[in-house]
SERO-221674 format. One record per atom (N, C-alpha, C): residue number from 0; x, y, z; atom name. Coordinates in steps of 0.001 Angstrom, whole numbers, plus 500000, padded with zeros to 6 digits. Layout:
N
NUM X Y Z CA
...
% end
This chain:
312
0 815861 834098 482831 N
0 814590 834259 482114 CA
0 813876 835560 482487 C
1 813693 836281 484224 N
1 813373 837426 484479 CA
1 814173 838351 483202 C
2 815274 838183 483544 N
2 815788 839846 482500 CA
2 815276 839656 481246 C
3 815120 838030 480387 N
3 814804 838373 479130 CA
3 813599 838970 478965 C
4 812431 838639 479784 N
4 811342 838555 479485 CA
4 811420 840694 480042 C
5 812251 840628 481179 N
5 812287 842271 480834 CA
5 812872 842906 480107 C
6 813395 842484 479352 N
6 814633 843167 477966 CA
6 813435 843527 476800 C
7 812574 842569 476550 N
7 811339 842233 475640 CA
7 810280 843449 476269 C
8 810080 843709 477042 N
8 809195 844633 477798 CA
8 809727 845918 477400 C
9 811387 846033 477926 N
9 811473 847445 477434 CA
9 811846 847411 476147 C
10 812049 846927 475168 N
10 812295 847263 473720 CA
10 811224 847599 473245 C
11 809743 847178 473494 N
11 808204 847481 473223 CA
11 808555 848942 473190 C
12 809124 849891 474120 N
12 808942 851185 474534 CA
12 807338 851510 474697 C
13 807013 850657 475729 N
13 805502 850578 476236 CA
13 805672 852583 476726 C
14 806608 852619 477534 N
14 806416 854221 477497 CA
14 805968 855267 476963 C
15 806593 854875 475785 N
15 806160 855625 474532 CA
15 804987 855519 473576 C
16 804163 854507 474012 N
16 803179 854429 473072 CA
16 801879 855167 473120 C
17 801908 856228 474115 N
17 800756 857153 474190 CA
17 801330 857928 473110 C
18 802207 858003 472588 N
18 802107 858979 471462 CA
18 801566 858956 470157 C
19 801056 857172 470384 N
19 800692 856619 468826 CA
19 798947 856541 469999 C
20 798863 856230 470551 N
20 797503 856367 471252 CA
20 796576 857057 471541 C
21 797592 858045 472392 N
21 796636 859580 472406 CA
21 795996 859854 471146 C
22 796762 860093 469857 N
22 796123 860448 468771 CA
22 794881 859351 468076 C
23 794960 858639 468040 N
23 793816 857590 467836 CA
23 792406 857490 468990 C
24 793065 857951 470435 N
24 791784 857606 471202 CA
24 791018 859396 471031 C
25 792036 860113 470397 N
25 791594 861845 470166 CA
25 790552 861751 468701 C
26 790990 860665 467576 N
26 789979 860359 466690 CA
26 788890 860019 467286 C
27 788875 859177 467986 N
27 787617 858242 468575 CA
27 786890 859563 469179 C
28 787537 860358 470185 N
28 786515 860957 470625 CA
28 786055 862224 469959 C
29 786629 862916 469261 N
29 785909 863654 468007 CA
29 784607 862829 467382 C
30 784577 861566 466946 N
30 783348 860448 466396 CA
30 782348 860674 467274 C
31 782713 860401 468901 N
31 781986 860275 469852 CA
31 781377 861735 470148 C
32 781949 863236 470133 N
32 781301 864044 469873 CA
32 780311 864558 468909 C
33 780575 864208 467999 N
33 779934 864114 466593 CA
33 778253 863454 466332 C
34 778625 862158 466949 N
34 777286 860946 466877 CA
34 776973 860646 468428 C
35 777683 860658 469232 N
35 777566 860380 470231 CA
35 777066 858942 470883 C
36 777542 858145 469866 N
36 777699 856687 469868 CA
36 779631 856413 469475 C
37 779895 855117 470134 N
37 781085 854595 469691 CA
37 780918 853152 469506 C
38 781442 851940 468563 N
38 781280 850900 468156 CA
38 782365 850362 469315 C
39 782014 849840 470050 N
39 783399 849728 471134 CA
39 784219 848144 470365 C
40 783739 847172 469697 N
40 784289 845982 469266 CA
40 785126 846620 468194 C
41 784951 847774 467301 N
41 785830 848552 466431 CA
41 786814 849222 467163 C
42 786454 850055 468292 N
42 787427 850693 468871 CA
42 788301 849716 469277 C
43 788211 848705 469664 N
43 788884 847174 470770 CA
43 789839 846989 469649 C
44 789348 846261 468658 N
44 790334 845644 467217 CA
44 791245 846575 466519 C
45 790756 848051 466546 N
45 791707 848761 466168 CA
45 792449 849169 467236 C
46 792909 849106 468254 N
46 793490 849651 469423 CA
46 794117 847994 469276 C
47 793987 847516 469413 N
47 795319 846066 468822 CA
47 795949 846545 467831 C
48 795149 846473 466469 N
48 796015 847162 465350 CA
48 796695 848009 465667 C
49 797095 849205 466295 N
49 797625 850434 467165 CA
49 798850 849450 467557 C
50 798045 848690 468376 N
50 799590 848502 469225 CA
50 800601 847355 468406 C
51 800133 846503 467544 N
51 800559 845901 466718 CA
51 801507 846918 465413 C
52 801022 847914 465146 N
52 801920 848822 463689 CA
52 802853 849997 464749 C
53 802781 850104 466394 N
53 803445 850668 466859 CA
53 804691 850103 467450 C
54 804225 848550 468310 N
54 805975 847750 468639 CA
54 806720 847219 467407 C
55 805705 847037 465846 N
55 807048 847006 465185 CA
55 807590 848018 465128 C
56 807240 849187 464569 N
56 807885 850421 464543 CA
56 808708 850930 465451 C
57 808757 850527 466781 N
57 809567 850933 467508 CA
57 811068 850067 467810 C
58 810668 848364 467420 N
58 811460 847443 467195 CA
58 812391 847855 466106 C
59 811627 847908 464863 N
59 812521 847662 463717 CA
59 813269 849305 463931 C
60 812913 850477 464664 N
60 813671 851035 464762 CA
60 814865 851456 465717 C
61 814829 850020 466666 N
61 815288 849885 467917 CA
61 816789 848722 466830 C
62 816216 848201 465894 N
62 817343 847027 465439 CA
62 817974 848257 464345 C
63 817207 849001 463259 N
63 818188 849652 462260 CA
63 818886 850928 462887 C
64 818390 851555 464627 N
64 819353 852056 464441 CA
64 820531 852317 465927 C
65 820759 850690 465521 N
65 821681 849989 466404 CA
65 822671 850604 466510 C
66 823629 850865 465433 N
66 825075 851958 465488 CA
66 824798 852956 465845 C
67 824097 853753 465769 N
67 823676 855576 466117 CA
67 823731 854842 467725 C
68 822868 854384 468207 N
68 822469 854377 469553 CA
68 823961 853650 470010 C
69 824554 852648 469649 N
69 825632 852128 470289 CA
69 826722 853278 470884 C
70 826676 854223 470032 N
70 828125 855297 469953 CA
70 827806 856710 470454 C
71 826162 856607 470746 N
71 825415 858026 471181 CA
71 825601 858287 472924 C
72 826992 858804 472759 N
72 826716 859787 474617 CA
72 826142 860692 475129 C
73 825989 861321 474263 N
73 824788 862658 474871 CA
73 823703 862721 474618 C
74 823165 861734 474115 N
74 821543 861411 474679 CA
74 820862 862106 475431 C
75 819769 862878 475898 N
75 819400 862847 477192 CA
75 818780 861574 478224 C
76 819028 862049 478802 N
76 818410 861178 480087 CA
76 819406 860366 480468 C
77 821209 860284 479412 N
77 822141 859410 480084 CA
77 821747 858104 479476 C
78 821913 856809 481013 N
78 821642 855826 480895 CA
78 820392 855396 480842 C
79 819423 856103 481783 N
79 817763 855935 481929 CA
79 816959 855852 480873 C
80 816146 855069 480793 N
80 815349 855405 479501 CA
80 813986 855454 479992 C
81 813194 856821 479392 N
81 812094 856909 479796 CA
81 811145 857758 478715 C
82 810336 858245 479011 N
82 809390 859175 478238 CA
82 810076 859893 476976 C
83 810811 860476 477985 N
83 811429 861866 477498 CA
83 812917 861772 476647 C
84 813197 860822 477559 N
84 814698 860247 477046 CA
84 814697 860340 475415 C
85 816133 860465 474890 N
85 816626 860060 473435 CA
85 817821 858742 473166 C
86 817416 858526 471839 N
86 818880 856900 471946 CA
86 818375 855989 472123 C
87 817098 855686 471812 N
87 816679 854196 472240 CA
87 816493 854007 473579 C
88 816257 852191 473582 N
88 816050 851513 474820 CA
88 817377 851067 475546 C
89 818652 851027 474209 N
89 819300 850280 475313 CA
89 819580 848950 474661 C
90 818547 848449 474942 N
90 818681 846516 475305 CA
90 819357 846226 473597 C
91 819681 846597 472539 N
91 820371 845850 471903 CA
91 821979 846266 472465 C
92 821985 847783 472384 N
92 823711 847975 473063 CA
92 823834 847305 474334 C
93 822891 847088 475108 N
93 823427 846262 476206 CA
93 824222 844698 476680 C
94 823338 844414 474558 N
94 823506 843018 474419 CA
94 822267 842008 475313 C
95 821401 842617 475564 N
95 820372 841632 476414 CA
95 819396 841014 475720 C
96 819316 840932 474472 N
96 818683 840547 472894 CA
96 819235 840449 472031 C
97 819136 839067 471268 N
97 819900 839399 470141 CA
97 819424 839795 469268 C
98 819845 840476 467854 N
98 819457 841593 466886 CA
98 818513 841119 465889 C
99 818984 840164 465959 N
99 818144 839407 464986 CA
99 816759 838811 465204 C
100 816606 838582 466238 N
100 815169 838546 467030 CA
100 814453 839431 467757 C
101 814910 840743 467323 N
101 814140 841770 467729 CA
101 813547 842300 465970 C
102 814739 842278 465064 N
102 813888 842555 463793 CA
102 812622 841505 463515 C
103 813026 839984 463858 N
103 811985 839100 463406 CA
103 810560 839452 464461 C
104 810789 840084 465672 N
104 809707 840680 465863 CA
104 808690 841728 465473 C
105 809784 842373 464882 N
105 808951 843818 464237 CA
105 808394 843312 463367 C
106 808965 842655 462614 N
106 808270 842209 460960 CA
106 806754 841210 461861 C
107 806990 840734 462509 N
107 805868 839857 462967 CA
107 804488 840585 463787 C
108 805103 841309 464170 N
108 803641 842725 464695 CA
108 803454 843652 463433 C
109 804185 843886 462438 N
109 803420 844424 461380 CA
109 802625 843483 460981 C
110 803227 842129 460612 N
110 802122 841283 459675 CA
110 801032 841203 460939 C
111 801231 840985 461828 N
111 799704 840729 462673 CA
111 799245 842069 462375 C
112 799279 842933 462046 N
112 798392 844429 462284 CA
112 797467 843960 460963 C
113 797706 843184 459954 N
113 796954 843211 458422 CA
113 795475 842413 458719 C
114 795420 841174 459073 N
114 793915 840093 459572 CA
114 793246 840921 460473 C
115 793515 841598 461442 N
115 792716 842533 462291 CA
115 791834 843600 461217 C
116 793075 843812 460212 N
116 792458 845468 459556 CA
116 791128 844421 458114 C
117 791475 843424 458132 N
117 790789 842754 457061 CA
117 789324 842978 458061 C
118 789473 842137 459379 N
118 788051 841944 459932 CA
118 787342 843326 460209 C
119 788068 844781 460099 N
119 787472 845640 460625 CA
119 786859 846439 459192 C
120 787312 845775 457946 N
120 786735 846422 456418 CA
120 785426 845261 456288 C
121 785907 844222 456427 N
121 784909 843156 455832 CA
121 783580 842762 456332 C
122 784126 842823 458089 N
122 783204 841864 459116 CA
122 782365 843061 459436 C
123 783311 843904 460077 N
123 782667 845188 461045 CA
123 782490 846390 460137 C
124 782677 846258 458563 N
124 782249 847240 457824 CA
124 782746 848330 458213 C
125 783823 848686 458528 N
125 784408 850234 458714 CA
125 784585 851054 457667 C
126 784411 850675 456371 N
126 784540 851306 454869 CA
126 786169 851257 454451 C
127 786063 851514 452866 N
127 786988 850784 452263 CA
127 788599 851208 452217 C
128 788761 852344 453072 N
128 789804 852867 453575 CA
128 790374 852526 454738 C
129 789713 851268 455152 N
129 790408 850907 456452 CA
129 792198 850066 456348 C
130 791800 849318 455085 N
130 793143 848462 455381 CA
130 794026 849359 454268 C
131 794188 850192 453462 N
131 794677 850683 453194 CA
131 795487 852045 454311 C
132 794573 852168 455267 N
132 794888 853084 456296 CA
132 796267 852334 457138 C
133 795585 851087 457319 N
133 796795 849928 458207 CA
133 797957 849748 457396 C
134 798051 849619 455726 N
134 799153 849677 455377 CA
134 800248 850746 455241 C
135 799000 851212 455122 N
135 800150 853602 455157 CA
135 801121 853374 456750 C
136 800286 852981 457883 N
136 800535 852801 459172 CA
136 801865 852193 459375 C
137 801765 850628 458547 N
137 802898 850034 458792 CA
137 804141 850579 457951 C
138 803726 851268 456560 N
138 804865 851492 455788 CA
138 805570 852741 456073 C
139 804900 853461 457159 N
139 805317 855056 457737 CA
139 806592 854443 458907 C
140 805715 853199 460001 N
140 806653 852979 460574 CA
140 807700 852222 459889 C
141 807670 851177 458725 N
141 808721 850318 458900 CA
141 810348 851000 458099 C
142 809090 852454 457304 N
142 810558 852746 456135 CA
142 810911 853812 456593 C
143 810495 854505 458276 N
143 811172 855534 458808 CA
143 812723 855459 458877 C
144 813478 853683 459287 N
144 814503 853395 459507 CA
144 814903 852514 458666 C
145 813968 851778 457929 N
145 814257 850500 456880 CA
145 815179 851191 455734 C
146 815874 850142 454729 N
146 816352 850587 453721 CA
146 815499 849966 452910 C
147 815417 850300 451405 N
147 816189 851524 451035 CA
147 815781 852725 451154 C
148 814669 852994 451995 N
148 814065 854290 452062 CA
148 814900 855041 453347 C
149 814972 854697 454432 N
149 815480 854914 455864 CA
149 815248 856608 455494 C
150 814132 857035 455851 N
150 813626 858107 455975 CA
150 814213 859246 456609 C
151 814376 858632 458265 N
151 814847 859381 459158 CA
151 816695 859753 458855 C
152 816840 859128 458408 N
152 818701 859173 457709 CA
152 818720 859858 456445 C
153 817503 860269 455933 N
153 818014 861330 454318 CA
153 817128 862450 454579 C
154 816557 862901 456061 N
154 816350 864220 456360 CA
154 814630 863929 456065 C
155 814150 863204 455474 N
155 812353 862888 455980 CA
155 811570 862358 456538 C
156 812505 862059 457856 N
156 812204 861430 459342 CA
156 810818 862590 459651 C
157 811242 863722 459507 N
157 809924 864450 460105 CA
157 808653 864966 459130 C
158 809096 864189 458113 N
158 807803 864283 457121 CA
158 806594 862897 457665 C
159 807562 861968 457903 N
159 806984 860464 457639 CA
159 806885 860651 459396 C
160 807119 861171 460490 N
160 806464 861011 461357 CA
160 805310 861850 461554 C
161 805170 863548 460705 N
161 803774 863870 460839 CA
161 802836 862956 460241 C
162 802910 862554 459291 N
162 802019 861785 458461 CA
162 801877 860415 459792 C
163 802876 859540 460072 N
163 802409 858544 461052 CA
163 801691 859326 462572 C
164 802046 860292 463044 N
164 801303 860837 463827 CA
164 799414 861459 463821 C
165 799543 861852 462421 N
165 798234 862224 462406 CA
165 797527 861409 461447 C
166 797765 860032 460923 N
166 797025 859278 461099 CA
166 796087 858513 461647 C
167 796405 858151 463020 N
167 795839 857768 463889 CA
167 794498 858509 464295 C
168 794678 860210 464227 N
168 793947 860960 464521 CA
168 792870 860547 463151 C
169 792712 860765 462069 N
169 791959 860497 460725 CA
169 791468 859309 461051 C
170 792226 858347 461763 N
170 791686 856541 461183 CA
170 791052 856440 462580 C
171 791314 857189 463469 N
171 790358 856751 465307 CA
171 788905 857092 464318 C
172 788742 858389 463623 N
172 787255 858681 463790 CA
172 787055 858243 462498 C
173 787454 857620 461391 N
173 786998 857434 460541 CA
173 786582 855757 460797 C
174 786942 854634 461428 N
174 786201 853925 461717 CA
174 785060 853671 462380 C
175 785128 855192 462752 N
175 783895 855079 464094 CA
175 782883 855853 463076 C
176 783165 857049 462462 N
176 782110 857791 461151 CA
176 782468 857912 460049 C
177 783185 857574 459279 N
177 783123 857747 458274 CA
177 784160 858958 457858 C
178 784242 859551 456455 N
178 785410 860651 456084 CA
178 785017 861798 455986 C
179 785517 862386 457050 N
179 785471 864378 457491 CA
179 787007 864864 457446 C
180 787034 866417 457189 N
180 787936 867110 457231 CA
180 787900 867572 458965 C
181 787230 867147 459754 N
181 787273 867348 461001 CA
181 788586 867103 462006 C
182 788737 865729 461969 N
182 790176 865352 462666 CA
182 791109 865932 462093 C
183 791219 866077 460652 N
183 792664 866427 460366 CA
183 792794 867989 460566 C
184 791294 868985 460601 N
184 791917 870302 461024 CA
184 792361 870156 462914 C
185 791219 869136 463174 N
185 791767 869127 464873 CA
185 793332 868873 464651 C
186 793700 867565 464326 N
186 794871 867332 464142 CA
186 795814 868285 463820 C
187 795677 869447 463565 N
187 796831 870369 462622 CA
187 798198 870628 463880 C
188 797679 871187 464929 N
188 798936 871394 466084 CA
188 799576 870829 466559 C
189 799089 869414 466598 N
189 799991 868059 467010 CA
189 800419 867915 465542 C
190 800198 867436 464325 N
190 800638 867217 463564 CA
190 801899 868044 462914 C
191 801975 869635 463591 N
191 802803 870937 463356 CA
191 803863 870634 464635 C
192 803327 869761 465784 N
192 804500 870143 466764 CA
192 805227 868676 466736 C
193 804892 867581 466307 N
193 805754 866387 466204 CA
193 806786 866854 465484 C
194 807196 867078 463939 N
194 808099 867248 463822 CA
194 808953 868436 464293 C
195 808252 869164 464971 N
195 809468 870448 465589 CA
195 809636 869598 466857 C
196 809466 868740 467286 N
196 809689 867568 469182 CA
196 811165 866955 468442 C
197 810753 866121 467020 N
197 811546 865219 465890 CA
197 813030 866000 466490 C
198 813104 867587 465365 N
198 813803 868048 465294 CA
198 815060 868829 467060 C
199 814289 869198 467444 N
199 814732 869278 469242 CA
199 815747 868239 469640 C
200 814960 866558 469725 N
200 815403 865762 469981 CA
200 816855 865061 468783 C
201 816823 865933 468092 N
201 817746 865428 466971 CA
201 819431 866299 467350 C
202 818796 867196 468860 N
202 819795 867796 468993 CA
202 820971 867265 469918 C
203 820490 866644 470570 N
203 821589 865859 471568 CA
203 822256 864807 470960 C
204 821762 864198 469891 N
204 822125 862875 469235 CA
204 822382 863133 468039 C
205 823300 864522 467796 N
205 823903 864987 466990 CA
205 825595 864907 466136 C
206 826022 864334 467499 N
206 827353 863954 467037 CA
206 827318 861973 466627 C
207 826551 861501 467503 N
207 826283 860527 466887 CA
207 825908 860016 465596 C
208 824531 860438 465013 N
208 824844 860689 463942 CA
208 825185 861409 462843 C
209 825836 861898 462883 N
209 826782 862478 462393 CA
209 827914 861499 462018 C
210 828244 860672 462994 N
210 829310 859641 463157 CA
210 828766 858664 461725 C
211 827681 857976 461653 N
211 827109 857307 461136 CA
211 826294 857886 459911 C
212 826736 858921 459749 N
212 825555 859936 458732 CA
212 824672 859676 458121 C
213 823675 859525 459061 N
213 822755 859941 459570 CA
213 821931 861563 459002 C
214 821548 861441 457805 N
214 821557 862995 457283 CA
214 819824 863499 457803 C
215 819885 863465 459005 N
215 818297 864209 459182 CA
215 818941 865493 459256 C
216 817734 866607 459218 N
216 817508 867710 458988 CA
216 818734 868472 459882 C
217 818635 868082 461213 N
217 820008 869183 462162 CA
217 821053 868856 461410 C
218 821569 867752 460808 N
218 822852 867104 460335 CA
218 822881 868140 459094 C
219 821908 867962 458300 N
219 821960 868633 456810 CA
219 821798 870336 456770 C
220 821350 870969 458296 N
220 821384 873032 457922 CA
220 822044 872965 458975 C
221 822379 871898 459913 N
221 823195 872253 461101 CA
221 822292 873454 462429 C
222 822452 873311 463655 N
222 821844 873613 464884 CA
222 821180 874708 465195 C
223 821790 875892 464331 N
223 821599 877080 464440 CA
223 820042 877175 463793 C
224 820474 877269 462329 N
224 819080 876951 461157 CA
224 817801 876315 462060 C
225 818086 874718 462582 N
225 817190 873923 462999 CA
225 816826 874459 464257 C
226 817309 875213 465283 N
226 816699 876269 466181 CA
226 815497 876928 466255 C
227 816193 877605 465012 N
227 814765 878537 464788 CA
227 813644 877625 464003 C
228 814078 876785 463008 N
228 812956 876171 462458 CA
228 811657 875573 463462 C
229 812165 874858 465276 N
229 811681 874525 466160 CA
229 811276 875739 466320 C
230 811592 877216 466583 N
230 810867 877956 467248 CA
230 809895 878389 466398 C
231 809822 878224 465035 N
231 808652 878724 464035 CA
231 807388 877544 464032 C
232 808219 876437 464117 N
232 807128 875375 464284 CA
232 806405 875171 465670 C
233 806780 875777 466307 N
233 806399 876171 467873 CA
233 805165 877200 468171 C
234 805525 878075 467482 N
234 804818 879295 467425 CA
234 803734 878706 466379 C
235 803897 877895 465131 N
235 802905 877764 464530 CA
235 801934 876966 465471 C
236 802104 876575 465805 N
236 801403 875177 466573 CA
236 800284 876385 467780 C
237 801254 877370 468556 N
237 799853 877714 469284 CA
237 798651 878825 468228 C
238 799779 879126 466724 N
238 798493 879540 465896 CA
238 797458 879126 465751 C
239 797554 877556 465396 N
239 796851 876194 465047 CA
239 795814 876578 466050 C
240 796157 876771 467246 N
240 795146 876283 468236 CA
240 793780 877475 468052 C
241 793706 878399 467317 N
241 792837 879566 467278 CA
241 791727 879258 466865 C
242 791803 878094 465081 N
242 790504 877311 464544 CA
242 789891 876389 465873 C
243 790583 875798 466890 N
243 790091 875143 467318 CA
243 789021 875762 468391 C
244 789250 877112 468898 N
244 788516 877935 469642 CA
244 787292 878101 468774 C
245 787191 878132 467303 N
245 785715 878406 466846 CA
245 785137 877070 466748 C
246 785443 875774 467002 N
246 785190 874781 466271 CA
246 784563 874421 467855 C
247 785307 874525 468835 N
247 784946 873711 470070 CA
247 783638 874713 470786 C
248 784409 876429 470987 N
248 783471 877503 471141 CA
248 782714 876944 472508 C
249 783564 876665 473645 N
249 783112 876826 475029 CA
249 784003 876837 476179 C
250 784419 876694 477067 N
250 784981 877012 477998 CA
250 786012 876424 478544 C
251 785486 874740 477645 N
251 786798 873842 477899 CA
251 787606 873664 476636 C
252 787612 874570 476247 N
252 788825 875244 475297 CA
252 790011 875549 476389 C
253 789701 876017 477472 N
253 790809 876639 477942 CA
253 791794 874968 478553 C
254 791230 874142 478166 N
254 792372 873051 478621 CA
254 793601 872856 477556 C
255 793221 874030 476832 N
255 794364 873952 475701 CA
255 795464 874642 476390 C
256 795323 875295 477817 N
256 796359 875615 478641 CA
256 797507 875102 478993 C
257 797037 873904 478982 N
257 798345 872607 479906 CA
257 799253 872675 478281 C
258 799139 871801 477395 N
258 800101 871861 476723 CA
258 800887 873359 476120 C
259 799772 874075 476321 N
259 800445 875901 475589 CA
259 801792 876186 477106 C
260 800791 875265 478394 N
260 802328 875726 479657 CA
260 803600 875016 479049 C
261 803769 873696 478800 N
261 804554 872926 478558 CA
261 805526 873986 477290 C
262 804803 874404 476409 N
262 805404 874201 474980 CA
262 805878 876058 475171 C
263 805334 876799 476070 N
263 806162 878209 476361 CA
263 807038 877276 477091 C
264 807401 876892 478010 N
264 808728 876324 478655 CA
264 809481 875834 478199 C
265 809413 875486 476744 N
265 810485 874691 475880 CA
265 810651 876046 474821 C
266 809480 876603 474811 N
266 810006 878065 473558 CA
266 811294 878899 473681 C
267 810492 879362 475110 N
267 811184 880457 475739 CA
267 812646 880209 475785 C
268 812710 879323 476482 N
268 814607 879042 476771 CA
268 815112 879047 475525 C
269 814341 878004 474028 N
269 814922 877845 473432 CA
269 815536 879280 472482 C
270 813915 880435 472737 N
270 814451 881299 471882 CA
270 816112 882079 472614 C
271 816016 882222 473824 N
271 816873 882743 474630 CA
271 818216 881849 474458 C
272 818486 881294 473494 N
272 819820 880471 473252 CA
272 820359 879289 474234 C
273 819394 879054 475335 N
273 819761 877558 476222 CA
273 820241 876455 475559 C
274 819492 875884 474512 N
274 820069 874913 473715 CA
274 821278 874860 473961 C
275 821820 875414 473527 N
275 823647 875556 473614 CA
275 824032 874969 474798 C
276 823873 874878 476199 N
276 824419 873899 476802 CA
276 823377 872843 477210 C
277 824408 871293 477737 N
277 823328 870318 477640 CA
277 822105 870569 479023 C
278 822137 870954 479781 N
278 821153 871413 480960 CA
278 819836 872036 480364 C
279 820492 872957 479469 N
279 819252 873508 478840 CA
279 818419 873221 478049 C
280 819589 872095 476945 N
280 818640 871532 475711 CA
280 817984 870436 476633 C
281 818626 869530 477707 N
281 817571 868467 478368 CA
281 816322 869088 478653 C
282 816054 870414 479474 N
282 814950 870906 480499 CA
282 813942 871188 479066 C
283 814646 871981 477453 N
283 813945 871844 476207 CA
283 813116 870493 476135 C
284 813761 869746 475779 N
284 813160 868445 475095 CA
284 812322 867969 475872 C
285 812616 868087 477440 N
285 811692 867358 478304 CA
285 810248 868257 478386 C
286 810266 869355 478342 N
286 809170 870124 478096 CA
286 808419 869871 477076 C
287 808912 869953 476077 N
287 808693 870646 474518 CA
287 807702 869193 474299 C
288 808106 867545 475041 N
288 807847 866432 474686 CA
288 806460 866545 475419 C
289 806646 866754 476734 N
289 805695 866769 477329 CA
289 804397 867716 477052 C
290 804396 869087 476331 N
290 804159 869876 476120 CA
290 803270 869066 474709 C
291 803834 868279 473736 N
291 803590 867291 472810 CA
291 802387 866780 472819 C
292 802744 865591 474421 N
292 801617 864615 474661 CA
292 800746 865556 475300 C
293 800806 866956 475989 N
293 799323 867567 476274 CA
293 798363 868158 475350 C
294 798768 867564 474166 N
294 797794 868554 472896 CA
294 796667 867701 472786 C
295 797291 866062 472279 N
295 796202 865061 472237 CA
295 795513 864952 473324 C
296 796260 864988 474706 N
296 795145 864503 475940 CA
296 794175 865731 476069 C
297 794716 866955 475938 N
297 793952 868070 476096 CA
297 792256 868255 475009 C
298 793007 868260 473995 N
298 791755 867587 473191 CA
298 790695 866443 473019 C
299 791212 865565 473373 N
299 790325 864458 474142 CA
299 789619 864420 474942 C
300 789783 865167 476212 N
300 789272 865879 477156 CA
300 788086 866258 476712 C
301 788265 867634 476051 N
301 787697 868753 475414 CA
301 786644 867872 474580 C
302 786646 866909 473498 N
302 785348 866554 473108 CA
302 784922 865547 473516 C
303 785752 864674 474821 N
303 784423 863565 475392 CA
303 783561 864778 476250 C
304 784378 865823 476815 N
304 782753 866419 477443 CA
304 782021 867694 475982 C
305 782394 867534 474987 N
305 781400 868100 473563 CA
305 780434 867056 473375 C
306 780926 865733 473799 N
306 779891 864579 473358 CA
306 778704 864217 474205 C
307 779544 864682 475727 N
307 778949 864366 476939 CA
307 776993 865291 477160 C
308 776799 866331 475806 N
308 776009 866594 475439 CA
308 774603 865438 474962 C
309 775145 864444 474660 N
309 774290 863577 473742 CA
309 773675 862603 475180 C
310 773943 862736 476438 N
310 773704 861873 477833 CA
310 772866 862457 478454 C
311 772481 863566 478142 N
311 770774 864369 478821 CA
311 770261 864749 477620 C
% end
């Protein structure tokens, strides 16, 4: 009963869920700069919803893409699964779950994400884009890997994860204020560097699918092409960050440092041709990821103390 109940733990990819978090608690605090109030029983119910449209999504894409991951050796990270890692969790190739009760889970944390999003339009008045927001949420995650859409397998895996990525950012502050073009210009550099992270990570788990074809973007221009496309989407991303210097316009702008360190450490090598062996593309991805999650935390940062104005 210990292992099942830990097999269930790691298929969540609780690891991974600051990536659907960060961006939602980065909405919230843009709101909180803004008004300098937060509805915390809204923030509470939607931060369930969060984690409810994120373990299916990570489930149902932990069950559809069972063959890729079964036959995938060069993964990074090997056997380990962690942050950074590619290939899943594991626990269905391990056999420590069966398949079929990990999909009936996903489907069961999407439907719980819908009664939450009802009470947060109806009860708590968040306005009339809320449950329509929760369904974009669930249908980004469920048809990334679902058929007949399976997104990520006909090369618009990295369309449908900017859009699920910078949602969160739009729907944190739009329950808390209402509809601005604010989050989504904040949003632009995370929303520009997820799919160039997408594409990176599509590089080790290349012959895999391939095996299974699997037609995302490296599969369909092949490694070379998708190289540089990461290094343009790279470079766009610290463009991005220039509006945000007039918008924030003080000093803790410069915490836009930590992720700009991360994301030169994944540039650089990459422009310098490292990719090419696996040492190099790992030390890439592990950067480039990490480099990822410092955009949202960095910004978060940056406007709880813009808000921290409204306390004297």
């Amino acid at each position: 009963m210990p292992q099942r109940v830990r097999a269930w733990i790691r298929v969540q990819e609780l690891h991974k869920h600051p990536t659907v978090f960060l961006p939602f608690f980065l909405g919230t605090a843009i709101a909180w700069s803004e008004a300098g109030t937060i509805d915390w029983l809204v923030f509470t119910v939607s931060i369930i919803i969060t984690y409810f449209i994120t373990n299916g999504t990570f489930m149902s894409n932990e069950y559809f893409d069972y063959e890729t991951d079964r036959i995938n050796t060069g993964r990074v990270g090997g056997d380990r699964v962690g942050v950074t890692t590619t290939g899943g969790t594991r626990v269905l190739v391990e056999g420590l779950l069966p398949r079929g009760h990990v999909l009936i889970a996903s489907l069961l944390f999407f439907i719980a994400a819908i009664p939450p999003g009802v009470i947060l339009q109806f009860h708590l008045n968040t306005g009339r884009l809320t449950i329509p927001l929760v369904v974009i949420g669930i249908l980004c995650g469920l048809l990334y890997t679902v058929p007949p859409i399976k997104a990520s397998y006909r090369g618009f895996g990295e369309i449908f994860m900017a859009l699920g990525f910078i949602l969160p950012v739009f729907a944190g502050y739009y329950v808390q204020h209402g509809l601005s073009w604010l989050p989504l210009i904040v949003a632009l550099p995370w929303a520009v560097d997820v799919p160039a992270m997408k594409i990176i990570r599509e590089f080790p788990d290349y012959d895999a699918d391939l095996s299974v074809n699997r037609r995302n973007l490296v599969i369909i221009f092949g490694k070379e092409k998708m190289a540089l496309i990461y290094i343009l989407l790279t470079a766009c991303t610290f463009i991005l960050f220039v509006p945000l210097i007039f918008i924030i316009r003080g000093m803790s702008v410069l915490l836009l440092l930590l992720p700009a360190f991360f994301l030169l450490r994944s540039l650089i090598p990459m422009i310098n041709g490292e990719w090419k062996n696996k040492e190099g593309l790992d030390a890439i991805c592990k950067n480039g990821f990490t480099g990822m999650l410092f955009i949202p935390l960095a910004l978060i940062c940056i406007f709880i103390l813009r808000g921290c104005r409204y306390l004297f």
